[in-house]
C-alpha positions as CSV (number, residue, x, y, z in Angstrom):
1,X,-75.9,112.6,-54.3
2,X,-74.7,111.1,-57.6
3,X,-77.5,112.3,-59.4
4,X,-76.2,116.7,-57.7
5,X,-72.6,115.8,-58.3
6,X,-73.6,115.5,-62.4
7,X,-76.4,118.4,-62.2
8,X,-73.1,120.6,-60.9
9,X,-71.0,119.2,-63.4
10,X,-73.4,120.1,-66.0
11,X,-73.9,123.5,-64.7
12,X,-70.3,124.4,-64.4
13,X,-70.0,122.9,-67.9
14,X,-73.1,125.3,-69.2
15,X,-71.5,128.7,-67.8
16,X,-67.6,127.8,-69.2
17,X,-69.7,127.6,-72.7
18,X,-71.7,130.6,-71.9
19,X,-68.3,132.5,-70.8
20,X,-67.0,131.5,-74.0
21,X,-69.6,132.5,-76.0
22,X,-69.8,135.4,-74.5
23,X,-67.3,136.6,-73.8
24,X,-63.5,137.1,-76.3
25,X,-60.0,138.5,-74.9
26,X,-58.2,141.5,-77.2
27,X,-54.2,141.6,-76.6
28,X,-52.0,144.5,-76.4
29,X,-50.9,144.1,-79.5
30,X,-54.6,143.8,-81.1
31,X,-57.9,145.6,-82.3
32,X,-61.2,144.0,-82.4
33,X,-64.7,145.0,-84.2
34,X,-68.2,143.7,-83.3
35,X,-70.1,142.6,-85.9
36,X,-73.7,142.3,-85.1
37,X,-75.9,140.2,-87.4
38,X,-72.9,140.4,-89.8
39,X,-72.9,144.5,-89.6
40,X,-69.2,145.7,-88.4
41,X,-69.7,148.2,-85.7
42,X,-68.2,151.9,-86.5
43,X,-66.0,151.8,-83.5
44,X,-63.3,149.2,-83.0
45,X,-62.0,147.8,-79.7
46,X,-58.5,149.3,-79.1
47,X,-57.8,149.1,-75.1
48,X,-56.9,144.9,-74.1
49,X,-58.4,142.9,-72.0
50,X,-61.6,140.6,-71.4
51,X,-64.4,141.8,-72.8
52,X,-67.8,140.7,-73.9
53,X,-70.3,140.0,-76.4
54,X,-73.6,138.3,-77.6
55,X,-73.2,134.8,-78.1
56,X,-73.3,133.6,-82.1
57,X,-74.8,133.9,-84.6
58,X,-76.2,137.7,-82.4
59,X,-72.1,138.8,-82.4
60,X,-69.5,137.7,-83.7
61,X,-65.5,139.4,-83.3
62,X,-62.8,139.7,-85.8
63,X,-59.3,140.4,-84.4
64,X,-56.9,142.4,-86.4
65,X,-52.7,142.3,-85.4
66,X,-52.0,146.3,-85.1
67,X,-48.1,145.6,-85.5
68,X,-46.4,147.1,-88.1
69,X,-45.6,144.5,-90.9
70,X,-42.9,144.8,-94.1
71,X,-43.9,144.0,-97.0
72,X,-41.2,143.2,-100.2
73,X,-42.5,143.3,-103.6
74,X,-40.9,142.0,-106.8
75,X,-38.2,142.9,-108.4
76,X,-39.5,144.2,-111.7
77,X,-38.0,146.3,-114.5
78,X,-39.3,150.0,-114.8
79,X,-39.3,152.6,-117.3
80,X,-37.7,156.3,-116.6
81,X,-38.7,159.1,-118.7
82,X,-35.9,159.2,-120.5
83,X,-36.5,155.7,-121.9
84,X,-34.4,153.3,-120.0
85,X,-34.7,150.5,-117.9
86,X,-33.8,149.9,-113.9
87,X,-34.6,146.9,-111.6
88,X,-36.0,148.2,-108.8
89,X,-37.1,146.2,-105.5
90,X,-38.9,148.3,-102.4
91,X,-40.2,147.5,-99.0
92,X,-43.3,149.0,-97.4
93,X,-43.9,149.1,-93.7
94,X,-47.5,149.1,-92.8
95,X,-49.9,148.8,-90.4
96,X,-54.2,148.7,-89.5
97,X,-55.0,151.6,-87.9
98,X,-58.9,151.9,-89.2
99,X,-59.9,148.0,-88.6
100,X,-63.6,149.2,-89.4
101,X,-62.9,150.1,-93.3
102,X,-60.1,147.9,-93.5
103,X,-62.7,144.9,-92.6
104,X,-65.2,146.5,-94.8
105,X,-63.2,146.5,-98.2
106,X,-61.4,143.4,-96.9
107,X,-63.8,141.1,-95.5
108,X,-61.2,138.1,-96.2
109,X,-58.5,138.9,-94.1
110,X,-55.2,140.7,-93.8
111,X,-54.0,138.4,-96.9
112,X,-56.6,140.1,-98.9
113,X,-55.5,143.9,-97.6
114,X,-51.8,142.8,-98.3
115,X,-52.0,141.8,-102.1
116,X,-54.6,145.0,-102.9
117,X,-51.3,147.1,-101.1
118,X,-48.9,145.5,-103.2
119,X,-51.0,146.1,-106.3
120,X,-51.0,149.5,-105.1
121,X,-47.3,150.0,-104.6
122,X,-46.5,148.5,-107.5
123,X,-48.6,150.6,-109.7
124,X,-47.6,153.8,-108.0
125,X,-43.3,153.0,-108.2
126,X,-44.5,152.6,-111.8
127,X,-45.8,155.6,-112.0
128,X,-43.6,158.1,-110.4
129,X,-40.5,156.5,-111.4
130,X,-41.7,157.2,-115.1
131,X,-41.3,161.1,-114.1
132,X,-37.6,160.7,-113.2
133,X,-34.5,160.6,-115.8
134,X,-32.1,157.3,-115.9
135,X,-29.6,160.3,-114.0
136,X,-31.5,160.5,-111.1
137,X,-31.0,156.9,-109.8
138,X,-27.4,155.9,-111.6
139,X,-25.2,159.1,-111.5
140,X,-21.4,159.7,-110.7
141,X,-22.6,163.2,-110.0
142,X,-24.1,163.3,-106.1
143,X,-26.2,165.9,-106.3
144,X,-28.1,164.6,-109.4
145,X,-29.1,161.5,-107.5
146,X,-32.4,161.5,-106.2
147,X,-33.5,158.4,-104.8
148,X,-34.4,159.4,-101.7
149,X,-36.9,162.2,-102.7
150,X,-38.5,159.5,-105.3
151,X,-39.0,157.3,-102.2
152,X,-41.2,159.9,-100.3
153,X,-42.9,161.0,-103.6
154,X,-43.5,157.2,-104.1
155,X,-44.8,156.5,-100.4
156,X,-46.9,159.6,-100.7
157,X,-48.6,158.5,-103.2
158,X,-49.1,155.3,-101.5
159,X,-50.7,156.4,-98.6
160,X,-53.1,158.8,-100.3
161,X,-54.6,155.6,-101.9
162,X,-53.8,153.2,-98.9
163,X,-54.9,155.6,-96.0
164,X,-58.2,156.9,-97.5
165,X,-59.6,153.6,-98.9
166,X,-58.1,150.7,-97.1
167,X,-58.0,151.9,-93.6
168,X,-53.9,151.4,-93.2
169,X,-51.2,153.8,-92.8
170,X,-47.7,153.4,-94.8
171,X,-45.1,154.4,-91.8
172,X,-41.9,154.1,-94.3
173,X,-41.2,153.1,-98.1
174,X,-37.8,152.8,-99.4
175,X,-36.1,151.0,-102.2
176,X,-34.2,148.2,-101.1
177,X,-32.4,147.0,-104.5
178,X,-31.6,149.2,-107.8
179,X,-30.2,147.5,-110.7
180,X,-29.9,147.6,-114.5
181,X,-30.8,145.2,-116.9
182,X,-27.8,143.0,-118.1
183,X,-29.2,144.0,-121.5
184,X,-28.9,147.8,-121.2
185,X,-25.5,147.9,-118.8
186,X,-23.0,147.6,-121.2
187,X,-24.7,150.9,-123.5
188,X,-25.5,152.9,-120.3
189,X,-22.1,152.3,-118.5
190,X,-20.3,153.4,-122.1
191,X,-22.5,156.4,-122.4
192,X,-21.4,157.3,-119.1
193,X,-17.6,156.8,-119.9
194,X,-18.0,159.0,-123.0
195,X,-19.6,161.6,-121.0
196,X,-16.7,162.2,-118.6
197,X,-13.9,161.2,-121.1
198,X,-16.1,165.1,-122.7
199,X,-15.8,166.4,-119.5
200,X,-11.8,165.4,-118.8
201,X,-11.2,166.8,-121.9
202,X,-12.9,170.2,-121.5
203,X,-11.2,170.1,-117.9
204,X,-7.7,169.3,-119.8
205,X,-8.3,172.6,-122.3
206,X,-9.3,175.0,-119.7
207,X,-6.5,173.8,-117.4
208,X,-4.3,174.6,-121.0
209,X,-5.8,178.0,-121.4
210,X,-5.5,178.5,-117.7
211,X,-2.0,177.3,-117.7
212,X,-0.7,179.5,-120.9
213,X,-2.2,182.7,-119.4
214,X,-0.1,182.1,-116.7
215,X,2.9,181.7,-118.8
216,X,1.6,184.6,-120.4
217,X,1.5,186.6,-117.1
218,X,5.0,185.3,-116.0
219,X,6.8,186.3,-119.4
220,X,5.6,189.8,-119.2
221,X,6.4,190.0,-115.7
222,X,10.2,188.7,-116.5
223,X,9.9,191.4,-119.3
224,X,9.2,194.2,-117.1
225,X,11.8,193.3,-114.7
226,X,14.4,193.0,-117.1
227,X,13.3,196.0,-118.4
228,X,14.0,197.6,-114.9
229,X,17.1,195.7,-114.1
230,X,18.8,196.4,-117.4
231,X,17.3,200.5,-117.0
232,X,18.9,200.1,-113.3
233,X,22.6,198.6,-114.8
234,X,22.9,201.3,-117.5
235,X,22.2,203.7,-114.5
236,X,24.9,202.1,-112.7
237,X,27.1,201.8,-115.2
238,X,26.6,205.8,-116.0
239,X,27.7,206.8,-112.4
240,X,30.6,204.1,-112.8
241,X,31.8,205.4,-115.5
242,X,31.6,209.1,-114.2
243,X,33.4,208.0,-111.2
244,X,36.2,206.3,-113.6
245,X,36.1,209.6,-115.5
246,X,37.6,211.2,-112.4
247,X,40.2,208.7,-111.9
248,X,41.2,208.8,-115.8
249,X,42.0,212.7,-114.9
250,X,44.4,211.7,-112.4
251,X,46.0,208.9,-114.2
252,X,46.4,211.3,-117.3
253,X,49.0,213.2,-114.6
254,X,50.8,210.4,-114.0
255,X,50.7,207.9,-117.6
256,X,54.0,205.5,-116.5
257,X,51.8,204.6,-112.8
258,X,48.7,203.9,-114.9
259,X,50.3,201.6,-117.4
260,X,52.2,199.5,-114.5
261,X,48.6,198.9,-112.7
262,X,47.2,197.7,-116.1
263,X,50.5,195.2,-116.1
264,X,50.0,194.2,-113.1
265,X,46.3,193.5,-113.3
266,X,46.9,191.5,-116.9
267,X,49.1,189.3,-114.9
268,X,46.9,188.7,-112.1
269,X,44.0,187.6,-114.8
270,X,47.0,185.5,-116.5
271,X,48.5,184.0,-113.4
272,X,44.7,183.1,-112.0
273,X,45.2,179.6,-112.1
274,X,48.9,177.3,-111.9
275,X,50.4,178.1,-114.7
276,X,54.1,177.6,-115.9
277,X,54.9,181.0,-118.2
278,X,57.9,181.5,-120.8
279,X,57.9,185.2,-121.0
280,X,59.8,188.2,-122.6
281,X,60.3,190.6,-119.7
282,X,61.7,193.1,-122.2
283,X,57.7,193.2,-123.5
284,X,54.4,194.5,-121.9
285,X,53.0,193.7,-119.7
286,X,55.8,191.3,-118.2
287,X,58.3,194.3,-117.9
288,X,57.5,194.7,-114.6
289,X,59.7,192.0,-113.6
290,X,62.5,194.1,-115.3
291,X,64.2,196.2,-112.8
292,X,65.5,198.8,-115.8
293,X,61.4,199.2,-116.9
294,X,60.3,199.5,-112.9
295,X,63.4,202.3,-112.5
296,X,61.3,204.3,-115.4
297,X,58.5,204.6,-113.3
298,X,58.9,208.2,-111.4
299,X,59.8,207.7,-107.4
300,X,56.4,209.7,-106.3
301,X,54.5,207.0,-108.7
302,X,55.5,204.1,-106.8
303,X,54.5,202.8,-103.1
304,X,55.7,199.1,-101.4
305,X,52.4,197.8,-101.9
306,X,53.4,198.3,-106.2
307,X,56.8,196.8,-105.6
308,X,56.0,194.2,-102.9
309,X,58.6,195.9,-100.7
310,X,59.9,199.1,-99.5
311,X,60.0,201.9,-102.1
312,X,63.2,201.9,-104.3
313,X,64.1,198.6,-103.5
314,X,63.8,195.2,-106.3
315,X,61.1,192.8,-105.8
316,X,61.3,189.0,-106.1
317,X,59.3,186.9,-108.4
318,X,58.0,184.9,-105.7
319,X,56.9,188.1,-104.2
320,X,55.0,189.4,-107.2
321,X,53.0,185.7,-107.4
322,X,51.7,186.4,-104.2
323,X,50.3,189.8,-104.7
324,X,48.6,188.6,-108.0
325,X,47.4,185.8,-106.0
């Protein structure tokens, strides 16, 4: 009975070597490839699970993680075309999706894939970002920034080199830091200030040339209406003085009523404002406070409203105050 209990023992022992042998496990999150006698097989194993295999040296598996990884390279200065200097710093995000050329051009490892990618990415950022001006990356001006377009023309390039050769696929490249060199600030940021101090002053003289025209505009405007006001007065002034015309005929039949309503409309300029008078009634036009000059004036001439009372009778000073007031 001892002797069974240690044959089973070493039986069960046998077949958990020969399952693991045998046999490997591929995660969700995993591809594998069979390599027979060192040859990768063409197809890799995508789906999970158990699966199984000829024990080494026949087969032998490598497993691959199919997650997307990022990548960061080093910040490095760069060249534009028009001969300055940026610090620029991008990510990658990238993942295995051929494990069968990735495992033939990398038989190391995904260490080995990962530094041939950043050589890759390094030597395409330097080569597209020497097509772009200085302007396209530092700009006050929106619309000539273009950082986003240089991304995708840089992540393009990538995966023409990545995808065909290495067996990965670039899902997104973007820059994640753009400086300037502490040497080159102080020049750029002045040649910057200079530009739009150029531009505020060609904005100042056109807002001059725009603002005079309108002066311009606005004085012959004021002229033209003057023009018409003044041709509109002298109009009015014509037909006033036809209309006086007609009253002059009727005051030249009655001279003694026209010269008392010129005295009487001197003294209600004169007495306008408080004002104590010494006068000479004996003299134009204060006569009319004379009862001997008012007598002169003929009785069909004068109404109450002249004399402040009834017709033919005296008035009062106070009486003539209020009707120049």
């Amino acid at each position: 009975m001892k002797n069974l209990g240690t044959l089973l023992a070493a039986v069960f022992i046998a077949i958990v070597l020969l399952l693991y042998m045998c046999t490997f496990q591929v995660r969700f999150t995993e591809v594998a490839i069979k390599k027979t006698w060192g040859s990768p097989a063409r197809n890799a194993i995508t789906q999970p699970g158990l699966k199984l295999k000829w024990p080494s040296p026949i087969q032998s598996v490598v497993i691959y993680d199919k997650r997307m990884r990022i990548m960061e390279d080093r910040t490095e200065e760069t060249r534009t075309v028009d001969g300055k200097n940026v610090m620029v710093t991008t990510f990658t995000a990238w993942r295995i999706v051929d494990p069968a050329k990735f495992h033939t051009n990398f038989p190391g490892g995904e260490e080995d894939g990962e530094k041939k990618l950043r050589t890759t990415v390094v030597t395409q950022k330097h080569a597209v970002i020497g097509k772009h001006n200085f302007s396209e990356f530092v700009s006050t001006d929106p619309a000539k920034r273009k950082i986003r377009e240089i991304e995708r023309e840089i992540q393009a390039a990538v995966t023409s080199d990545a995808g065909a050769e290495y067996g990965i696929e670039v899902v997104d490249f973007g820059i994640k830091k753009l400086g300037l060199p502490s040497t080159v600030t102080t020049a750029i940021f002045e040649s910057m200030k200079s530009n739009e101090q150029k531009k505020a002053a060609r904005y100042q003289a056109e807002g001059e040339a725009r603002a005079n025209d309108i002066i311009a505009n606005a004085k012959a405007a004021e002229d033209r209406i003057r023009a018409t006001a003044r041709k509109k007065a002298e109009e009015i002034k014509a037909e006033a003085e036809e209309v006086v015309s007609d009253y002059y005929k009727e005051f030249d039949q009655h001279p003694e009523l026209r010269i008392f309503l010129d005295s009487l409309r001197v003294m209600e300029e004169a007495l306008q404002s408080r004002t104590t008078l010494i006068i000479d009634t004996s003299e134009a036009p204060w006569d009319v406070f004379d009862e001997e000059s008012r007598r002169r004036v003929p009785e069909g001439d004068r109404t109450s409203d002249d004399w402040g009372g009834a017709a033919g009778q005296p008035a009062d000073q106070t009486l003539v105050a209020q009707e120049t007031d």
